[in-house]
SESE-642908 format. One line per 5 residues: number of its first residue (from 1); their letters; for each residue x, y, z of C-alpha. Coordinates in nm, 2 decimals, padded with zeros to 4 digits, m for minus. Layout:
NUM	A	X/Y/Z; ... .
This chain:
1	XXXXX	10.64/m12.03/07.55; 10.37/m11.83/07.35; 10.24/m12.08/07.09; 09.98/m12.07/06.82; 09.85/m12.34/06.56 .
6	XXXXX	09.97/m12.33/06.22; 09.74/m12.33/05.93; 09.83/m12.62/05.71; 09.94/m12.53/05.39; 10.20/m12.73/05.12 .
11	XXXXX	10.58/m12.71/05.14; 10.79/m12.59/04.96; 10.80/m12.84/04.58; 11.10/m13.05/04.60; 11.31/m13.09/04.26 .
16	XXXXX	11.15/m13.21/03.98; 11.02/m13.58/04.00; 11.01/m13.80/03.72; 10.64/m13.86/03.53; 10.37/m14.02/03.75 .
21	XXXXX	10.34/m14.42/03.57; 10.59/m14.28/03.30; 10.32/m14.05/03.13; 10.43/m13.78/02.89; 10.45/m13.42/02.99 .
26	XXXXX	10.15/m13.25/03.04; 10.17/m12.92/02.82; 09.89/m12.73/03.04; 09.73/m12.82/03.31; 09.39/m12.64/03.34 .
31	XXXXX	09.25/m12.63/03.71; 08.87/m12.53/03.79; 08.61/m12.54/04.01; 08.30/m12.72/03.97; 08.13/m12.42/03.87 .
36	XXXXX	08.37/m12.33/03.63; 08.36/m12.64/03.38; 08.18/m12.44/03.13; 08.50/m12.19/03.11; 08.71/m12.51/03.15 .
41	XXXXX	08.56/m12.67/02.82; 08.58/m12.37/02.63; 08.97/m12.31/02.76; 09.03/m12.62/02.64; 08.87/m12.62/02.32 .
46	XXXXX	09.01/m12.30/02.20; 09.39/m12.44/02.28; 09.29/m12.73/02.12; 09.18/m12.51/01.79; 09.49/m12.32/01.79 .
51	XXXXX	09.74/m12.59/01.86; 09.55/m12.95/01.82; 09.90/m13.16/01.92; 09.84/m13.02/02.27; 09.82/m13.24/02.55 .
56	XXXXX	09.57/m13.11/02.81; 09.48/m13.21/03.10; 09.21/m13.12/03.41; 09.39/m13.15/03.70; 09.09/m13.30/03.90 .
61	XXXXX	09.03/m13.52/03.72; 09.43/m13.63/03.71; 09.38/m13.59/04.09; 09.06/m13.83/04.10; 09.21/m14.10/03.89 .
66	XXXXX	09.56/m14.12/04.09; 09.41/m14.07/04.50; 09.05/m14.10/04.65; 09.05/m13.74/04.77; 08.77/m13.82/04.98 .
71	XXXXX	08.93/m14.09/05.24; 09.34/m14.09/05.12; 09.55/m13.83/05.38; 09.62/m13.47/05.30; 10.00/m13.52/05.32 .
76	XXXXX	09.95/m13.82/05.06; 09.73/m13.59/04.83; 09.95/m13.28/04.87; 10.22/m13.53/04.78; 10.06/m13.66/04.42 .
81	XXXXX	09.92/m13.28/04.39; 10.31/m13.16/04.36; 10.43/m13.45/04.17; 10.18/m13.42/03.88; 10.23/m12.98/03.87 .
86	XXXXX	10.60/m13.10/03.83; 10.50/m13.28/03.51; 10.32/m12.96/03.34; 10.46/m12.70/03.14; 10.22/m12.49/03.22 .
91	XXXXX	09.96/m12.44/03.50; 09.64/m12.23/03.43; 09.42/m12.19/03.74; 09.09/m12.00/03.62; 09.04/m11.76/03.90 .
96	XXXXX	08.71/m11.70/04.02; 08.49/m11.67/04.33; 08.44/m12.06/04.30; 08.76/m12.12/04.25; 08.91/m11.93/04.60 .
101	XXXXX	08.68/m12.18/04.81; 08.74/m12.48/04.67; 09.05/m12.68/04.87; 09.16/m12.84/04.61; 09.22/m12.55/04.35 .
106	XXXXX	09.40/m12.36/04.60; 09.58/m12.66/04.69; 09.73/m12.70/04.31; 09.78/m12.32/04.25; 10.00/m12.27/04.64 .
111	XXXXX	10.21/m12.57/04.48; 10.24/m12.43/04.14; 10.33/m12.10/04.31; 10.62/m12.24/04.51; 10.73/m12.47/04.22 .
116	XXXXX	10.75/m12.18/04.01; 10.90/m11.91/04.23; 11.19/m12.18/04.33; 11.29/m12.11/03.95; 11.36/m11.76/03.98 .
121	XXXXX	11.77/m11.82/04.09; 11.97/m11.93/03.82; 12.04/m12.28/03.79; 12.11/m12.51/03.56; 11.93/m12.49/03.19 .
126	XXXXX	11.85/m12.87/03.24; 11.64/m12.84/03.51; 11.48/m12.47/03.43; 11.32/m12.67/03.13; 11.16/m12.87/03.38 .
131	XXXXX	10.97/m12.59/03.59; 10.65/m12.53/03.49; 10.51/m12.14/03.47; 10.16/m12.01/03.63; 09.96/m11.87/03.41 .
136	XXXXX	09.64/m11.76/03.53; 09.29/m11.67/03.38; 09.09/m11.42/03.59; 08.70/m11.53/03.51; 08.52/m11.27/03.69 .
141	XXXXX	08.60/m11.02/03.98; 08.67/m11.15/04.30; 08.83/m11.09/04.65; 09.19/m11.28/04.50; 09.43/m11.34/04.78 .
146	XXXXX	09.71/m11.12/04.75; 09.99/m11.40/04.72; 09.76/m11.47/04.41; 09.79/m11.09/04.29; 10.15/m11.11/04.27 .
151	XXXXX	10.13/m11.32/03.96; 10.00/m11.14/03.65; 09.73/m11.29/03.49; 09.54/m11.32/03.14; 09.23/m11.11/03.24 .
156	XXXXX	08.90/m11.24/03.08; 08.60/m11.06/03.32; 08.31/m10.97/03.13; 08.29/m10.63/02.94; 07.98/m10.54/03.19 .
161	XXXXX	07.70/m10.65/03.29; 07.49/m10.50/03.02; 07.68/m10.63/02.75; 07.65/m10.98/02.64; 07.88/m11.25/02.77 .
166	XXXXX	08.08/m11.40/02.47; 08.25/m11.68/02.68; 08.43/m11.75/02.38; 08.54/m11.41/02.29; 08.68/m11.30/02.62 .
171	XXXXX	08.87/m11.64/02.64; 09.01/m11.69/02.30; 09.29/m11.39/02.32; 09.41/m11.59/02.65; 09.40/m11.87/02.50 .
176	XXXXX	09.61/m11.78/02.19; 09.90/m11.67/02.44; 09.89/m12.01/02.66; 09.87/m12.23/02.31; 10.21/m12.01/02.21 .
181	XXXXX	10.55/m12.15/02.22; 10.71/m12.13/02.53; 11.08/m11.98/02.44; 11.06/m11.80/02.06; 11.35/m11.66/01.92 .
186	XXXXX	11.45/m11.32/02.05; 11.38/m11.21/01.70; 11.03/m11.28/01.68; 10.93/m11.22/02.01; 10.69/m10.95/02.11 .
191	XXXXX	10.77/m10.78/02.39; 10.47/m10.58/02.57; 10.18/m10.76/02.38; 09.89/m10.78/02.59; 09.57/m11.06/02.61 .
196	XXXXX	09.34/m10.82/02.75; 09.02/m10.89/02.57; 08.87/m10.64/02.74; 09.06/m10.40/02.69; 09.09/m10.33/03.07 .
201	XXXXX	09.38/m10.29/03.29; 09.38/m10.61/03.51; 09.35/m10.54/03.88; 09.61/m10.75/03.99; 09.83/m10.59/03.78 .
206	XXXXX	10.05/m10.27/03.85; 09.96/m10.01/04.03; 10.21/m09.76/03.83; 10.50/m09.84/03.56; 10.54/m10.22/03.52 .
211	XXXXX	10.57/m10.42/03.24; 10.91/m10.47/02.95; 10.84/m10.30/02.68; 11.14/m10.25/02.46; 10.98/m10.09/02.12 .
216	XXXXX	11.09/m10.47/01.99; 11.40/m10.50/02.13; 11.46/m10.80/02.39; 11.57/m10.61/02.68; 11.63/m10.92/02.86 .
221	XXXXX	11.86/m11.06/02.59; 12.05/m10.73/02.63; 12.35/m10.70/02.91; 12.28/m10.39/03.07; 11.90/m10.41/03.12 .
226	XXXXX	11.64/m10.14/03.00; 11.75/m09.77/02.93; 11.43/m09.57/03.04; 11.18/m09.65/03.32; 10.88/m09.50/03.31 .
231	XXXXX	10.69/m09.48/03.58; 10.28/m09.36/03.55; 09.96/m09.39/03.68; 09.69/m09.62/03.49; 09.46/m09.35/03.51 .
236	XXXXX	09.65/m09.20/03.28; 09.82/m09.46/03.05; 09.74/m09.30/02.73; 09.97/m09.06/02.78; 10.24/m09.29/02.89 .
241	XXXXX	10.17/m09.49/02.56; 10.22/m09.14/02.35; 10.59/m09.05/02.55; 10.68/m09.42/02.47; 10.60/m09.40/02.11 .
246	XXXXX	10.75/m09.06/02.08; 11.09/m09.17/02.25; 11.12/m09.50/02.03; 11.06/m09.25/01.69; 11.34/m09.03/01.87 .
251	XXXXX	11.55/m09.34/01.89; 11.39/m09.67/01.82; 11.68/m09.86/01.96; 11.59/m09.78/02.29; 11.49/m10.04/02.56 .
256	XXXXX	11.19/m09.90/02.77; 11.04/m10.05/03.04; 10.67/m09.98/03.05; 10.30/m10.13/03.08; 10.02/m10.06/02.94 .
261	XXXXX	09.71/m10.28/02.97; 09.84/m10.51/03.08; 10.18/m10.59/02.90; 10.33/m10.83/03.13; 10.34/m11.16/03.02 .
266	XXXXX	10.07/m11.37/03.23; 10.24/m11.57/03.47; 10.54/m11.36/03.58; 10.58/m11.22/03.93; 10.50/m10.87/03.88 .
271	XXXXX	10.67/m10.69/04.18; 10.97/m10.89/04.09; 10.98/m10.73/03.71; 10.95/m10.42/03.84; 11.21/m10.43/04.10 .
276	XXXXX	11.46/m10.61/03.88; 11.40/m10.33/03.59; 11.63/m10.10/03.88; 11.92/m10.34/03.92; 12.04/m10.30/03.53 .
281	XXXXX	12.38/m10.28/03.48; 12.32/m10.00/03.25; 12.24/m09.58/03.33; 11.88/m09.64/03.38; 11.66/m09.28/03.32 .
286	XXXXX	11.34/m09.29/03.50; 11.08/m09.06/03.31; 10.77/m09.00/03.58; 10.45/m08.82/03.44; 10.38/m08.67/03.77 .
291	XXXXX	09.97/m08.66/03.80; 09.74/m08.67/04.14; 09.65/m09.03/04.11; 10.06/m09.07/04.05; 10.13/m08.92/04.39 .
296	XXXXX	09.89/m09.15/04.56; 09.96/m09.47/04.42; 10.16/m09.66/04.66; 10.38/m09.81/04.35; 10.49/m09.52/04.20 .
301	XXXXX	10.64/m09.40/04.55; 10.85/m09.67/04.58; 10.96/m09.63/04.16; 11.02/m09.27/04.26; 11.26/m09.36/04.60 .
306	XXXXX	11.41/m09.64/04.37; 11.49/m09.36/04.09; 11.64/m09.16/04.38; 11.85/m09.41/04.49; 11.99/m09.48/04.13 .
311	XXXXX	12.04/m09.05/04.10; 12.24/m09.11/04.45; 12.50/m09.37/04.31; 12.51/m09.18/03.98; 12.37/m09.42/03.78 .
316	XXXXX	12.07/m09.33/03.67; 11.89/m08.97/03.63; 11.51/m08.90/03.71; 11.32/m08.64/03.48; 10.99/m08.54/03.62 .
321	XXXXX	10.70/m08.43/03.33; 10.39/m08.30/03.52; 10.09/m08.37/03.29; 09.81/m08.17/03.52; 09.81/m07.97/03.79 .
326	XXXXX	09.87/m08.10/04.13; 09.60/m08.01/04.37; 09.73/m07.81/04.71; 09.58/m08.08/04.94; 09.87/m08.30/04.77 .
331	XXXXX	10.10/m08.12/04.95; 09.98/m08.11/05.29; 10.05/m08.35/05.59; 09.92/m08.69/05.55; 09.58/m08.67/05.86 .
336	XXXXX	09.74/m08.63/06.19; 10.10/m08.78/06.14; 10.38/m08.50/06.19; 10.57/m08.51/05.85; 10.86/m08.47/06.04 .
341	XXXXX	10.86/m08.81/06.15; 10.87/m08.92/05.83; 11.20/m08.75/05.70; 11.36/m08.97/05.48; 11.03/m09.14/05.29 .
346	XXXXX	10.89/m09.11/04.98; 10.52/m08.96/05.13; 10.71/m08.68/05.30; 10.92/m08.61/04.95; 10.61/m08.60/04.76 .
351	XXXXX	10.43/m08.37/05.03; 10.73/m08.12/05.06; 10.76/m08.04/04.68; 10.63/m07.80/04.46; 10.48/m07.91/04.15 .
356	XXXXX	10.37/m07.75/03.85; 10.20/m07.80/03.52; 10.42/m07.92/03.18; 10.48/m07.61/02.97; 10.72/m07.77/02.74 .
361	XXXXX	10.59/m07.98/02.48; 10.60/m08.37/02.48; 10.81/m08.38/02.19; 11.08/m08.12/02.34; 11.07/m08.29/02.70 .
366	XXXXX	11.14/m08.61/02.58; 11.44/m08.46/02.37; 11.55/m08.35/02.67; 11.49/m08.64/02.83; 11.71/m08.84/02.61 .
371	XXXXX	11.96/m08.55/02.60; 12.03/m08.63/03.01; 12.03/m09.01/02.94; 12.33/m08.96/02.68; 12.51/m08.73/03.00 .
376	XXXXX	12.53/m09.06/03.23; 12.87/m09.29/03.17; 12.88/m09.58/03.32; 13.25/m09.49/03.47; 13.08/m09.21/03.69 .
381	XXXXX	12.86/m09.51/03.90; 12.97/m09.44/04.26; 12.93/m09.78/04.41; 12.65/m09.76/04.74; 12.78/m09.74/05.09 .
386	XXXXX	12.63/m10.03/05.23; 12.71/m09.87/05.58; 12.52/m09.55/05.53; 12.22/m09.68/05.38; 12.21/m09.93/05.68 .
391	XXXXX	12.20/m09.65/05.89; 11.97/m09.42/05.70; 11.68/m09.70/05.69; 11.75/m09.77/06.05; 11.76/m09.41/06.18 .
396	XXXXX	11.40/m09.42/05.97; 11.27/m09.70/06.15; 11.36/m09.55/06.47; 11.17/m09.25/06.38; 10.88/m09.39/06.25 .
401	XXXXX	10.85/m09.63/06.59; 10.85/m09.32/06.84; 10.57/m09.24/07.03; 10.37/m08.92/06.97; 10.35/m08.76/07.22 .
406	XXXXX	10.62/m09.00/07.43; 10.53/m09.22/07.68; 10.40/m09.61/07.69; 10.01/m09.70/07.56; 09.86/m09.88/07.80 .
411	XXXXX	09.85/m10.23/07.80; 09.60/m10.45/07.64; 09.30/m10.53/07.73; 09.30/m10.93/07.82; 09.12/m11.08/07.49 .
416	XXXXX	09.05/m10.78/07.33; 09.34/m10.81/07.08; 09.63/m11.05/06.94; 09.95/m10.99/06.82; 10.07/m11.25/06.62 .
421	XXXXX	10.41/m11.15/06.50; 10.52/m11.38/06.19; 10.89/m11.37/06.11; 11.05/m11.45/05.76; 11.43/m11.54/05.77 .
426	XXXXX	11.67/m11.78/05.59; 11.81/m12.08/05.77; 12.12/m11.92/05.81; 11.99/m11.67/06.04; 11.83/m11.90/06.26 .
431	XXXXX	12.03/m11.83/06.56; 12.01/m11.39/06.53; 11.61/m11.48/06.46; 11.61/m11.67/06.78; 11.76/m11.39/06.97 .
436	XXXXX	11.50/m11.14/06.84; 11.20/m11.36/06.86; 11.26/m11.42/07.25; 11.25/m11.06/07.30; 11.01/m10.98/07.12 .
441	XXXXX	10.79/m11.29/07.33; 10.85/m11.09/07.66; 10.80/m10.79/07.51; 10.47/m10.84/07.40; 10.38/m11.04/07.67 .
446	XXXXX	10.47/m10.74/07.92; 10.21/m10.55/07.72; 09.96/m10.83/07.82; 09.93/m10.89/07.35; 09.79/m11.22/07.32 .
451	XXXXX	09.94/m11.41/07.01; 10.29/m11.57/06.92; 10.57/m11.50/06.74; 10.68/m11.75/06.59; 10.81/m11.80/06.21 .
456	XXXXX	10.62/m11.78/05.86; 10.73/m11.99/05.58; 10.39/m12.01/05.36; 10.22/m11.68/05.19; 09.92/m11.76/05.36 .
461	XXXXX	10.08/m11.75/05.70; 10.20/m11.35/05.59; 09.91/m11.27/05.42; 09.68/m11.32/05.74; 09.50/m11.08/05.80 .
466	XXXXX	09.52/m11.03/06.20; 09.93/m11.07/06.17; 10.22/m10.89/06.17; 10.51/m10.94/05.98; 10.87/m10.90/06.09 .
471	XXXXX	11.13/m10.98/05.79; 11.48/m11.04/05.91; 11.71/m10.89/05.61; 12.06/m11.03/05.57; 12.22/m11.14/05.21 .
476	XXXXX	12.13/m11.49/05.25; 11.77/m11.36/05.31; 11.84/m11.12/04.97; 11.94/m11.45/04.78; 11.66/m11.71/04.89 .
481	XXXXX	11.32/m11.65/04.60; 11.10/m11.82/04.89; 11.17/m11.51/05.17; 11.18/m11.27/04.91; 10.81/m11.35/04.78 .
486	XXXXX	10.72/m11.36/05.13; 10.86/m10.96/05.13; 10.67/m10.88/04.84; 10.35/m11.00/04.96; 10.40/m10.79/05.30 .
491	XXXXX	10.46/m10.51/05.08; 10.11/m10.57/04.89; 09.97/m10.55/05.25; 10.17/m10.24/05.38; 10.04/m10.01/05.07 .
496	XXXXX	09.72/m10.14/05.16; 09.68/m10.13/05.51; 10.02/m09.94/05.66; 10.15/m10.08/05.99; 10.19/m10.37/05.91 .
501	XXXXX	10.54/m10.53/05.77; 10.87/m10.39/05.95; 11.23/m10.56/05.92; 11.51/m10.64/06.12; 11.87/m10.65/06.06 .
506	XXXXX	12.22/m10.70/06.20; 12.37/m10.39/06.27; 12.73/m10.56/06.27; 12.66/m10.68/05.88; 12.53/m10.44/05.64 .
511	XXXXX	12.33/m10.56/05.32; 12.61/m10.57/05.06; 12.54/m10.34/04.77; 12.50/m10.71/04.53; 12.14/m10.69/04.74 .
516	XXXXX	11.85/m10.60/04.53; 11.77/m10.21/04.58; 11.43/m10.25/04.71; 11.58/m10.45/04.96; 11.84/m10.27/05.06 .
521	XXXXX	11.61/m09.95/05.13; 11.37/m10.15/05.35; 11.34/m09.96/05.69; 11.44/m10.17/05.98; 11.57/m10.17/06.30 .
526	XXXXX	11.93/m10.25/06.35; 11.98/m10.54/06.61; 12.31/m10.55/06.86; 12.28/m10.91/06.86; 12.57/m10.93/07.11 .
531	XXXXX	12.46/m10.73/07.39; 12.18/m10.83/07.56; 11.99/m10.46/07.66; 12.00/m10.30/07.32; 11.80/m10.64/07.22 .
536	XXXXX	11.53/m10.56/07.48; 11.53/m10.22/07.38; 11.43/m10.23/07.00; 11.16/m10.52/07.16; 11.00/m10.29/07.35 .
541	XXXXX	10.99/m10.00/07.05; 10.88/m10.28/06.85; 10.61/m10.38/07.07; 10.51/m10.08/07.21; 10.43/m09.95/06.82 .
546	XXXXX	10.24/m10.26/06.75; 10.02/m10.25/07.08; 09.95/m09.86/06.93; 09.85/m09.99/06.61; 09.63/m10.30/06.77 .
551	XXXXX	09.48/m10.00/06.98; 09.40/m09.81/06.68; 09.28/m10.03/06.46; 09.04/m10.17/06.74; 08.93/m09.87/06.87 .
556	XXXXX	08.93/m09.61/06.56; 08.84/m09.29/06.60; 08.66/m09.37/06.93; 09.03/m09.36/07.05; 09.07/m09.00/07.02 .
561	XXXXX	08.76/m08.89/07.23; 08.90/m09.05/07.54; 08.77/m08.85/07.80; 09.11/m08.73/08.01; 09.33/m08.97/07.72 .
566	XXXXX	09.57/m08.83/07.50; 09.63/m09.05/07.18; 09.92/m09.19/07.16; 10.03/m09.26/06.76; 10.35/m09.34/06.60 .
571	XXXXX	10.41/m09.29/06.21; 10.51/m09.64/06.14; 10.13/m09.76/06.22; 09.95/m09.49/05.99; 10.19/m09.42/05.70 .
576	XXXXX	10.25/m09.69/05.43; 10.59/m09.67/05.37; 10.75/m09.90/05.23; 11.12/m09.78/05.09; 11.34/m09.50/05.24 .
581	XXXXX	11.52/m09.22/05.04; 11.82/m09.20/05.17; 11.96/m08.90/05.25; 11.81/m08.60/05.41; 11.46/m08.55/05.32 .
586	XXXXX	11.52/m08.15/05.23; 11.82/m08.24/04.98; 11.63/m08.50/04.85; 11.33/m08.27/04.76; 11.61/m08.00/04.65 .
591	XXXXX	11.70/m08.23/04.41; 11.37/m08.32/04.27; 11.32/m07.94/04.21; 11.64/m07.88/04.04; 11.59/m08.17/03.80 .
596	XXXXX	11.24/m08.07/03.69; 11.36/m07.69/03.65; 11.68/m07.81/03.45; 11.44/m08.08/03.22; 11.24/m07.66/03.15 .
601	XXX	11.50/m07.42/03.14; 11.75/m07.62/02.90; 11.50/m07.72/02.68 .
């Protein structure tokens, strides 16, 4: 059996414990390193200033006065570690470089992490009270995890490092937002505000469109979700600001979901807001200021194939506003990967069209804009076919997986690579994850891939750095918060690195159109889990892709100097993809076109 050791790393929290000796609730719960008790003090002083009935806690010293971390067992310490995060409100990690080497910070911001993401499924308002919420302070710029990037923090870096460092100043706009209540009244709430005291986007934030802003309207408080998505590049957020502000004067009713600088509320899952802002029950118009650093960002792809799936049921319209030119090297093939491989994604979409330059002005093209939100009725929805989706993200997968040209790599050299294959599934997929996992084992193992296949239930397990990740997609998998933040994470990685997240599914059960959109257009490979060859089969794909990639990355561009070699590639180890269009890819670009030359000629 092919085997590897697991990295240690803290369960999943349990429900919510009663107080440790019958203490109090802990309002916020400040964890630092050593290094960092400077910041702490000041954190803490500042709360104290804005709200002095606060109770405040260090969470070391908590730790120090409850275990002797030193000489007590890790699974007795993990243990008291959960228990006291379960009697916090809030949870504010100070992120810094000290901070990711230090054991025992990570150790309370993984269980605040789970604890908080096992709150994302409704349940019952009794024990939702009783979750606390991560809020993190970024001190300074540092290599941060990417399980740690999917929560949005209160970013308080320097200005630079000419200018002066006001500890105080950077902190006290953070500070302000943590000392806030936790639930205001819809009325008051502000929806959008940002604690940047720099004035910077945060890094860890989104890479395009992201955060509610609803011109003070609670979208969430409202039934059918926002009205208008739109979706931008930070590079140019001032001009996403301007269309904002000139759609609210148009109609200042309207819920818009947007960010800029950072207008997600520190502590909420990111990727989660921005998927979510899709599945509204309301006609959703998704307004995309198409620029060059738009077309590249790996975020506004999947916005755009998200869009495209909403235009495809009918509910929901996509008006494209080019602010600048887009340069021809946009448009070409993507290196060496034929873009015919990739018919069906959002990189080939964005390659294939035409784009020009904005002739109308703002004011007009949001007019217009609003003039084809009014056009959508909710009676004209045509429901999804889970069925043909299904097949359109497997035929995708299938695709991307081939060989170019065909033929098997050779195997591995013994030691020179591993191919640890980590695979996220619910519990009630055990058995069909079984199934795939063995053949997947001798599949690799033919291929002489050192590694193990085995299953991934931490983010640290899916966020290493020499695995891949194999998610098996089903309903129950849609519905559990744990596998899906183990998705989104392996989506952080596949913008980033490409080749390295692919999922799995039964091709005898389709994912119900009550799945999550983002899920549902997840390419994968569609499993016969009854007959024993077509198994094997999408193994060996699988495996001979992977072994392509290993080769790749190992070997670089070295590979394609082989004397007497031919390279062999496949798209699904170059391209990051990460959602598929459905449909064909010429209809879909047809219909980018003739949206963006209706949103000129009819204004």
């Amino acid at each position: 059996p092919r085997s590897a050791p697991r990295r240690a790393a803290p369960a999943a929290p349990a429900a919510p414990a009663p107080p440790l000796g019958g203490s109090a609730r802990v309002d916020i719960l400040i964890v630092c390193a050593h290094g960092d008790r400077t910041a702490a003090d000041a954190v803490r002083k500042l709360l104290l200033l804005d709200e002095p009935g606060l109770v405040v806690k260090d969470a070391a010293a908590w730790l120090h006065a409850l275990v002797d971390v030193d000489s007590d067992d890790d699974a007795i310490r993990s243990d008291v570690v959960a228990d006291i995060v379960r009697q916090c409100t809030r949870v504010t990690p100070l992120l810094s470089k000290s901070f990711l080497t230090d054991e025992l910070c990570s150790e309370f911001f993984a269980s605040a992490f789970l604890l908080a993401r096992s709150g994302r499924r409704p349940r019952a308002a009794a024990s939702l009270a009783l979750l606390p919420t991560l809020e993190p302070i970024l001190l300074e710029s540092a290599n941060i995890p990417r399980f740690m990037m999917t929560v949005q923090y209160h970013d308080c870096r320097p200005a630079g490092a000419a200018a002066p460092d006001r500890l105080f100043a950077r902190l006290a706009p953070a500070c302000f937002a943590l000392a806030s209540p936790l639930a205001p009244p819809a009325s008051t709430r502000k929806v959008g505000s940002h604690t940047d005291a720099t004035g910077a986007m945060p890094s860890g934030g989104l890479g395009g469109a992201g955060a509610a802003d609803a011109g003070g309207v609670d979208a969430e408080a409202s039934s059918g979700g926002y009205e208008v998505f739109i979706s931008y590049s930070h590079a140019f957020s001032a001009s996403a600001k301007a269309v904002r502000e000139l759609l609210l004067a148009l109609r200042p009713s309207l819920r818009i979901f947007l960010d800029v600088n950072g207008g997600l509320r520190a502590g909420t899952s990111w990727q989660s807001e921005l998927y979510a802002a899709f599945d509204g029950e309301a006609p959703l118009l998704t307004l995309a200021l198409v620029t060059p650093p738009w077309i590249r960002s790996a975020v506004c792809s999947e916005e755009l194939a998200l869009a495209m799936a909403r235009v495809t049921e009918r509910s929901g319209a996509l008006c494209l506003l080019p602010v600048v030119p887009v340069p021809d090297e946009l448009r070409q093939p993507m290196g060496c990967v034929d873009p015919n491989l990739l018919a069906g994604s959002v990189e080939d979409i964005l390659i294939s069209t035409h784009w020009a330059t904005c002739d109308l002005s703002w004011h007009a093209a949001c007019a217009r804009a609003l003039a084809v939100l009014d056009e959508l009725q909710p009676p004209a929805c045509v429901p999804p076919d889970p069925v043909e989706i299904d097949e359109a993200c497997g035929r995708f997968a299938l695709t991307a997986l081939q060989l170019r040209p065909p033929g098997r790599p050779p195997v591995l050299p013994p030691g020179h690579a591993q191919a640890h294959v980590h695979l996220v599934y619910n519990d009630a997929d055990d058995d069909f994850a079984a199934q795939w996992a063995a053949a997947l084992s001798d599949a690799l193992t033919a291929r002489c891939a050192l590694g193990a296949v085995r299953r991934a239930t931490t983010a640290i397990e899916v966020d290493s750095a020499h695995a891949f990740v194999c998610c098996v997609l089903s309903e129950a998998f849609a519905q559990d918060a744990h596998c899906e933040s183990l998705l989104q994470i392996s989506i952080m990685r596949q913008r980033q690195e490409g080749g390295t997240l692919l999922s799995v599914a039964d091709a005898a059960v389709p994912l119900p159109a009550s799945c999550p959109r983002y899920i549902r257009l997840q390419p994968r490979l569609r499993l016969v889990r009854v007959a024993t060859a077509p198994l094997e089969a999408a193994a060996a794909l699988f495996a001979d892709a992977l072994v392509t990639r290993l080769r790749l990355r190992e070997l670089g561009s070295a590979l394609a100097g082989e004397e007497g070699a031919v390279a062999q590639r496949c798209a699904w180890a170059e391209t990051k993809t990460v959602l598929v269009v459905v449909g064909e890819r010429d209809a879909a670009a047809d219909r980018l076109s003739a949206l963006w030359v209706a949103a000129r000629t009819k204004s």
